[in-house]
N, C-alpha and C positions, 0 to 999 in steps of 0.2 A: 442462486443466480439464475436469471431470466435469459435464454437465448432469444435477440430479437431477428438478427439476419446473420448469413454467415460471416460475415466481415465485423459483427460487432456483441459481445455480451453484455450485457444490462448490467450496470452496476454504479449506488450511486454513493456517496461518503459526504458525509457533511458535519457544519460545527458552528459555534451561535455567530448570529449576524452581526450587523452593527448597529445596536441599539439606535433607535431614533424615536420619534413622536410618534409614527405611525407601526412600531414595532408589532402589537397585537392588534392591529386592522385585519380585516379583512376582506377582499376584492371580491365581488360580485359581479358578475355578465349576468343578465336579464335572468334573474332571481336564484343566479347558480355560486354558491361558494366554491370559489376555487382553490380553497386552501387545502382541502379535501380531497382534490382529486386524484388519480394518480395520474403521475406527472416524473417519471421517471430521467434524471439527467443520463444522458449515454457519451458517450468516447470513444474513440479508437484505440488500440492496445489495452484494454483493459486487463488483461494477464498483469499486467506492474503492477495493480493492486491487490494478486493474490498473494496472502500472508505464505513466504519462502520457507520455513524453516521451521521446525515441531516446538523448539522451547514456544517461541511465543505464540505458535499454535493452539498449546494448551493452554494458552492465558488468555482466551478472548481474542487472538488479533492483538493484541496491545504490544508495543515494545517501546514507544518513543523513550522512554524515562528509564528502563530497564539495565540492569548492569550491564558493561558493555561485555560482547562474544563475538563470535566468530562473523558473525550473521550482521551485524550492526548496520552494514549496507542498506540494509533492505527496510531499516526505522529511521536512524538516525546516523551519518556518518562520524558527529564530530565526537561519539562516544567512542571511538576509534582511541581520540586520545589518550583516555583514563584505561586502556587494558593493560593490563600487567603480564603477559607472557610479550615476551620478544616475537615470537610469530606463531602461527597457526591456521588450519584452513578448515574448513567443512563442509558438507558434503550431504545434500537434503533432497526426497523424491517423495513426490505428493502425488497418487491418484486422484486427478480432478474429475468431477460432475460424475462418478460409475452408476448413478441411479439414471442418466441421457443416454450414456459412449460408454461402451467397456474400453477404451483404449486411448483417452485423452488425461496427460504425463503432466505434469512442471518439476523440472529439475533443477536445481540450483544448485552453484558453486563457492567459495567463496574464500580468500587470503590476505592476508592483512601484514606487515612486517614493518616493528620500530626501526624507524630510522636513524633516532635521538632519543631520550627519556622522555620530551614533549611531541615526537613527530611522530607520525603515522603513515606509512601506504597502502590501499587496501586495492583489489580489482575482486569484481566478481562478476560472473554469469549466468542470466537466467534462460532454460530454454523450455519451450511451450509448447508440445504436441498437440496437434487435434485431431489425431485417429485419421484413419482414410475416409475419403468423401466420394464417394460417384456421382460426377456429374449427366446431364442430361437435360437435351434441347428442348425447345416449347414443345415438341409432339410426345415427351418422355423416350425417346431413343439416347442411348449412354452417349455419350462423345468422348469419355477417358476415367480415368479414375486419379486422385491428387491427396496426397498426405500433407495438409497446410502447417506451418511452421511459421514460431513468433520466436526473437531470441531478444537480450539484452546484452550486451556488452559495457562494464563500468568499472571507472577507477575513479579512487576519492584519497584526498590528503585530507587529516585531522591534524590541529592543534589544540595543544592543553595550553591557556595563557597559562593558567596558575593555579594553585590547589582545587581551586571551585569551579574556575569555566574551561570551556571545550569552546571549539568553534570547528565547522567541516564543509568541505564542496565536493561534489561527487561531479564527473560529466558520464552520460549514458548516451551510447550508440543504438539504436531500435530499429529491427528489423520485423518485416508483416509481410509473411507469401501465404495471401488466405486463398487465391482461384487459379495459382501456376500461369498465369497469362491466359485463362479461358476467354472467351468474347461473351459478355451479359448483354445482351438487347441489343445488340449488333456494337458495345463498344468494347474496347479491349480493353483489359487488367492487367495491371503490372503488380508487382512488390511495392510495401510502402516503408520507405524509409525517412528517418528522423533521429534529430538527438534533443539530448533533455541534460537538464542541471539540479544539483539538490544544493540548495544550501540550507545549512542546519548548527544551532548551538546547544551545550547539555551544561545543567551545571550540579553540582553535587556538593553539597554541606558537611561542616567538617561533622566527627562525632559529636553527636550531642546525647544527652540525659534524659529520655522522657519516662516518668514512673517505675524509676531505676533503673532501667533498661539500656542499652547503647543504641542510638538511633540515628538513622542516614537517611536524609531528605532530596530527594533528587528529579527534575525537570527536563523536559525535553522538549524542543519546538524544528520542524523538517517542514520545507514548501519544495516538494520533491516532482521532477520529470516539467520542469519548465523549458519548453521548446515548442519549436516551430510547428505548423500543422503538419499531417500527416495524410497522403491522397494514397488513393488505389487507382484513377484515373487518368487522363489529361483535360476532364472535362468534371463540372460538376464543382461542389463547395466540399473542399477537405474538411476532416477532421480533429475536433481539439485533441492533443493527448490531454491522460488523464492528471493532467497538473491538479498535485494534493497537499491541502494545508494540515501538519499532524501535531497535536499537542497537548502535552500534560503529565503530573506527579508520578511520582511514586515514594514508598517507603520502607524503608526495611529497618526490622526490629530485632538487635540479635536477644532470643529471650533467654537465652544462657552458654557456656561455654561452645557445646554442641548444636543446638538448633536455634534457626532464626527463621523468618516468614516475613516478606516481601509483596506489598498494596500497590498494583498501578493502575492507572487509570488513561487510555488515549481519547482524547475527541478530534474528528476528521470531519474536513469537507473538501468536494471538488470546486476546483477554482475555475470552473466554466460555465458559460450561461447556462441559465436553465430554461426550459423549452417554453418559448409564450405560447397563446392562445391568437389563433388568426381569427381575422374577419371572413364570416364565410355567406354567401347568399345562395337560391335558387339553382347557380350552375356551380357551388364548387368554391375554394379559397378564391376571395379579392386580392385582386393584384391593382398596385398604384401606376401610376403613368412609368413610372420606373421599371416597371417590371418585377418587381419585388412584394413579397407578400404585403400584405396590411398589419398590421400589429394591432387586438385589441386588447388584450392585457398582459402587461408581460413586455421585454426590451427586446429589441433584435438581435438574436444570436453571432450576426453573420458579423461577428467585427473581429478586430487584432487581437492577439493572447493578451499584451498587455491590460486590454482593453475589457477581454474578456474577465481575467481575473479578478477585478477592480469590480466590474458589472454583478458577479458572483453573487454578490451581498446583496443586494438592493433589487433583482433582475424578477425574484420569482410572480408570475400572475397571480397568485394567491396571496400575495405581500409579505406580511411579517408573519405570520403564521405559517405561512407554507418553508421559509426562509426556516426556523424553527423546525421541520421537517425531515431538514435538509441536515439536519446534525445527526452525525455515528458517532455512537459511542462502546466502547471495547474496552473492561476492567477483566482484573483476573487477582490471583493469591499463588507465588511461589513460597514453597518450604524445602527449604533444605535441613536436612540431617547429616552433621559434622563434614558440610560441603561435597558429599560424596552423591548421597541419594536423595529425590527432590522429588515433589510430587506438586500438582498444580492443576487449577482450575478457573474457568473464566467465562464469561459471558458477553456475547456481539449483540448489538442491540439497532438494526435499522425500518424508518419508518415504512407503515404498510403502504402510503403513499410513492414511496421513494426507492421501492426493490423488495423492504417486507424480506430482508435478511437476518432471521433470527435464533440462535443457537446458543448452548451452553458447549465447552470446552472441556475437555482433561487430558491430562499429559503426566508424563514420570520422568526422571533424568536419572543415569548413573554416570560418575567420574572415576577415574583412575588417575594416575599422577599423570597422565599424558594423553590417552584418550578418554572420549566422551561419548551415549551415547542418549538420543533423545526422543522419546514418541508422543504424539499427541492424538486424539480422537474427537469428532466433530456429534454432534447430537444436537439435531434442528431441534425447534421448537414446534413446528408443524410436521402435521404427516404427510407423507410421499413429497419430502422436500429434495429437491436434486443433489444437494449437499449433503445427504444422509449416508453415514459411512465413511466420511472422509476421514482417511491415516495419514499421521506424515511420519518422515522418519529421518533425522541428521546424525550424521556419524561426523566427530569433530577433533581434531588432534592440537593440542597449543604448546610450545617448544617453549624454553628457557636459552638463554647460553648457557654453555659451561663455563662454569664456577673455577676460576683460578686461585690459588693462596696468593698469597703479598709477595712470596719468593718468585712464582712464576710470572707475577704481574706488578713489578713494586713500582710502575709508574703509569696508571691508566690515563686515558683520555677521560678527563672529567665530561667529552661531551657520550661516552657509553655509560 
């Protein structure tokens, strides 16, 4: 991950456009392809799209598809539905960027409790350290010192309509005190606050038969942290949050009584414009009678989320190609041994155009009848990548009711 300023980290997710006629064009300004270039989409809160929790740590980033757990917040809500403990919570601490800051944290929380056989509640908490910052005036003299804080606050309901689908809505409350109210260029800073939405559905196929095998097929689609922009100002053009489209398979294979091995696959993209190409002359960007930049390749950023989203597709200067780019994708392999002991492996895969986030994953799981414990470890692709080292680690507990005989309970609520 790319630091570009202190208020925002580089990060960009993407997944395939919408096909059209001009799909593999490509845009040229006076003999320059710009499909090529780097052209990195950025966001405000970009913490929301660091992977929370070690299982799918070790698998690439990937969880959309994944059976549902504890953590399911943070992929997909409405797999919420299909979990089989009555309740459970966990409990995840990831050292971020230690090759920049020895001291920047992400913590997650996370609790989930059946309502009904098909209902779900879940709330969970993400919070974001960024180490202490000393600030200092244009002459380099200190003016204080500031430990910036990002959190998340969320709760989601899931429904299972029926054996195969899920459906979920999450709302998130977002908080961002990147400067304590410092004054930048003579204006002041505040905290930036915002809320966001997920909606998300899963579905999952009955058993089936492939090459003797018992086999389970399963999907998942999340367009998560849809909301309002998000300012650090009273002046100037806020920020999109990172509104993200996540989707795709997975499989699992049980290959005999004790072990089975689990294929998923995510592809993501961010649902906001991507940054055009201005007209520039002699002194500097053109600006129109309007006061607004010139656009020569590439759409104008500066419009509504709705507007933004919808633009996503179709926006990039480099056209279909660059748009193509813009696709992340995140596979991995879980195995498990008699459900207890799990081991796992995955691969992130983003363009060098587009952030140039590239790493292999491994991870391990142990269960007990009640807890759980998870780690993953990160190994870039590049050397002296800032993401080199990263551990994560979820400790997760999942409850049952107790079990009553027909004597102590000879007339249940068919809705428990």
């Amino acid at each position: 991950m790319k630091l570009s300023t202190p208020c925002k980290l580089v990060l960009a997710l993407g997944l395939f456009p919408f096909a059209g006629s001009s799909l593999f064009a490509q845009s040229n300004v006076l003999g320059q392809n710009l499909a090529n270039n780097v052209n990195v989409v950025t966001t405000a809160v970009p913490f929301l799209l660091i992977s929370p929790d070690a299982r799918a740590g070790g698998m690439g980033d990937a969880g959309v598809a994944s059976t549902p757990d504890a953590n399911s917040m943070g992929w997909n809500p409405s797999k919420y539905g299909f979990i089989e403990d009555d309740m459970g919570f966990s409990v995840s601490y990831t050292p971020w960027l230690r090759q920049l800051v020895p001291d920047i944290n992400l913590g997650y929380l996370s609790f989930y409790k059946k309502m009904k056989p098909n209902q779900t509640l879940a709330v969970a908490m993400r919070y974001f350290s960024l180490g202490n910052i000393d600030f200092t005036d244009a002459n380099g003299q200190s003016i204080g010192s500031f430990t910036p804080e990002e959190y998340s606050l969320d709760v989601a309901y899931a429904l299972k309509l029926n054996d195969n689908w899920g459906v979920g809505m999450a709302a998130r409350y977002i908080y961002s005190n990147l400067t304590g109210g410092v004054s930048v260029g003579g204006e002041y800073t505040s905290a930036g606050r915002s809320l966001g939405v997920d909606i998300s559905s899963y579905y999952r196929s009955k058993e089936l038969e492939w090459g003797g095998k018992k086999t389970t097929i399963a999907a998942g689609i999340c367009i998560s942290n849809i909301g309002p922009k998000i300012s650090y100002t009273n002046s100037g053009n806020p920020d999109f949050l990172p509104t993200n489209l996540r989707l795709g398979p997975s499989i699992t294979i049980n290959l005999d009584e004790y072990n089975k091995i689990t294929w998923l696959l995510d592809i993501t993209k961010l649902l906001v414009p991507t940054p055009p190409v201005y007209k520039t002359d002699s002194s500097g960007v053109v600006t129109g009678p309007n006061g607004l930049k010139e656009v020569l390749a590439g759409q104008n950023p500066n419009v509504s989320v709705p507007q933004g989203m919808i633009q996503s597709f179709y926006d990039a200067p480099g056209g279909g190609l660059e748009e193509f780019h813009e696709i992340d994708y995140a596979t991995g392999f879980e195995y498990w041994y008699d459900n207890q002991f799990a081991a796992r492996a995955g691969f992130f895969y983003e363009n060098p155009t587009k952030g140039d986030r590239q790493y292999i994953t491994m991870g391990a799981g142990f269960r007990l009848k009640v807890m759980s414990v998870d780690l993953s470890y990160l190994i870039p692709i590049t050397t002296q990548n800032p993401l080199q080292n990263t551990l994560r680690i979820t400790l997760g507990f999942n409850l049952n009711k107790s079990k009553k005989t027909d004597s102590d309970n000879p007339s249940p609520d068919p809705a428990n």
